[in-house]
N, C-alpha and C positions, 0 to 999 in steps of 0.2 A: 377598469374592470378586468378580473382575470379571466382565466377559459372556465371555468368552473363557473362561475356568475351568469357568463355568455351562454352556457352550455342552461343553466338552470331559465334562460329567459325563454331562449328557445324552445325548450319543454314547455315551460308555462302556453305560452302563445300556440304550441302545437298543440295540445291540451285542449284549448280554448275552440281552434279550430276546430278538430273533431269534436268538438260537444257539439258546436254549429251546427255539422249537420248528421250527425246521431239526430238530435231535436227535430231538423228541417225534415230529415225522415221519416222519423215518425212519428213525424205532427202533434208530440207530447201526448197524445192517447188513444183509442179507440171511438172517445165523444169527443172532439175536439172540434169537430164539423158540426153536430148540433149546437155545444155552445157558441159556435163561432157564427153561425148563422141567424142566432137566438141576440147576438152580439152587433153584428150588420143589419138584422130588420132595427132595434131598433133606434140603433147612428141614422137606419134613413129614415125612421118617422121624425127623427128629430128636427127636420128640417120642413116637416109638415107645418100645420097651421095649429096642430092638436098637439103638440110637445114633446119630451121627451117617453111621458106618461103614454102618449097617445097609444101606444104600442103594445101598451102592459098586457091586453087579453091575449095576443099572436105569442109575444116572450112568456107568459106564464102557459099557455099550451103547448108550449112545446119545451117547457123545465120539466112540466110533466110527462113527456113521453119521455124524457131522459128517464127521469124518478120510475118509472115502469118497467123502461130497460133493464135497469141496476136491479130494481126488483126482484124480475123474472130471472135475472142473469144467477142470482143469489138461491132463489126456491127456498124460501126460510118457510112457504108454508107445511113442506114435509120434514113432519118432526128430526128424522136421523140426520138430517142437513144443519138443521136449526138446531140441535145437540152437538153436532161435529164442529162446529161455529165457535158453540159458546166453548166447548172444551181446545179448541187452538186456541181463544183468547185469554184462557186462565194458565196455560201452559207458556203462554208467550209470555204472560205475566209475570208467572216463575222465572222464567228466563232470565228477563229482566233483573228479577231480581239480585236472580245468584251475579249475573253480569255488575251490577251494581258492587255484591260485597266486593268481587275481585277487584274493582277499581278501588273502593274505599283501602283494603288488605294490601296492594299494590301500588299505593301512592308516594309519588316520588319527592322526597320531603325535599329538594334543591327547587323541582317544580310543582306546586300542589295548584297552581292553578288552572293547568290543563285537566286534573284531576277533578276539580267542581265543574270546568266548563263539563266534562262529560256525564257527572251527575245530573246535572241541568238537564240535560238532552235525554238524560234517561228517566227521570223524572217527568219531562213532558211528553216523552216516547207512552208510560204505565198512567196518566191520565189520558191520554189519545186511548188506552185500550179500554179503562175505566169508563168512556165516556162510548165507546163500539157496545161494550155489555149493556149499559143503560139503553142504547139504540133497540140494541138485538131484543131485549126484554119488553118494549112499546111496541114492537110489531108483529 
């Protein structure tokens, strides 16, 4: 291996490191302790006499006070909120879009297939938003 290789591993592995504890610190979200909790009740009823299931009313009350949280956290029932919502996900849509021609307009005919992987990704990125509108509009 040359220094350059060496030098690229090192990175990687430092990389890796710090993402460690990026994550470790902050415990990947905000909810992370309800569903972790909602997670550990019910590993221990699993070990009850009542099964995995045994569990299900304690975990489904408290999916719902999450679902409450995120709710309240959001206040779609005041309209300019729930207008301000839907207008970033139609602009984010745009976005997308025009990001999309660039790639297509910009594709590097020696590699075109870093060019699909990233169509892929943004294709799944404008059905992810597709599917926020559809949300936003049910509730």
């Amino acid at each position: 291996m040359d220094q350059q290789q060496w030098m690229n591993l090192v990175l990687f592995f430092a990389i890796l490191l710090g993402a460690y504890f990026v994550f470790r610190y902050f415990k990947f979200s905000d909810y992370s302790n309800i569903y972790k909790e909602g997670l550990e009740n019910n590993q221990t009823s699993s070990a009850g006499t009542n099964g995995i299931a045994g569990n299900g009313s304690t975990y489904l009350t408290q999916l719902k006070q999450t679902t409450i949280l995120l709710k309240d956290k959001f206040n779609l029932n005041n309209a300019d909120y729930r207008k301000n919502t839907e207008d970033i996900i139609i602009e984010m849509d745009k976005l997308l879009g025009y990001i999309t021609l660039e790639a297509i307009l910009t594709t590097n005919k020696d590699k075109p297939q870093s060019t699909i992987e990233k169509l892929s990704q943004l294709a799944q990125a404008r059905l992810a938003l597709n599917n926020a509108l559809k949300f936003l509009d049910k509730e």
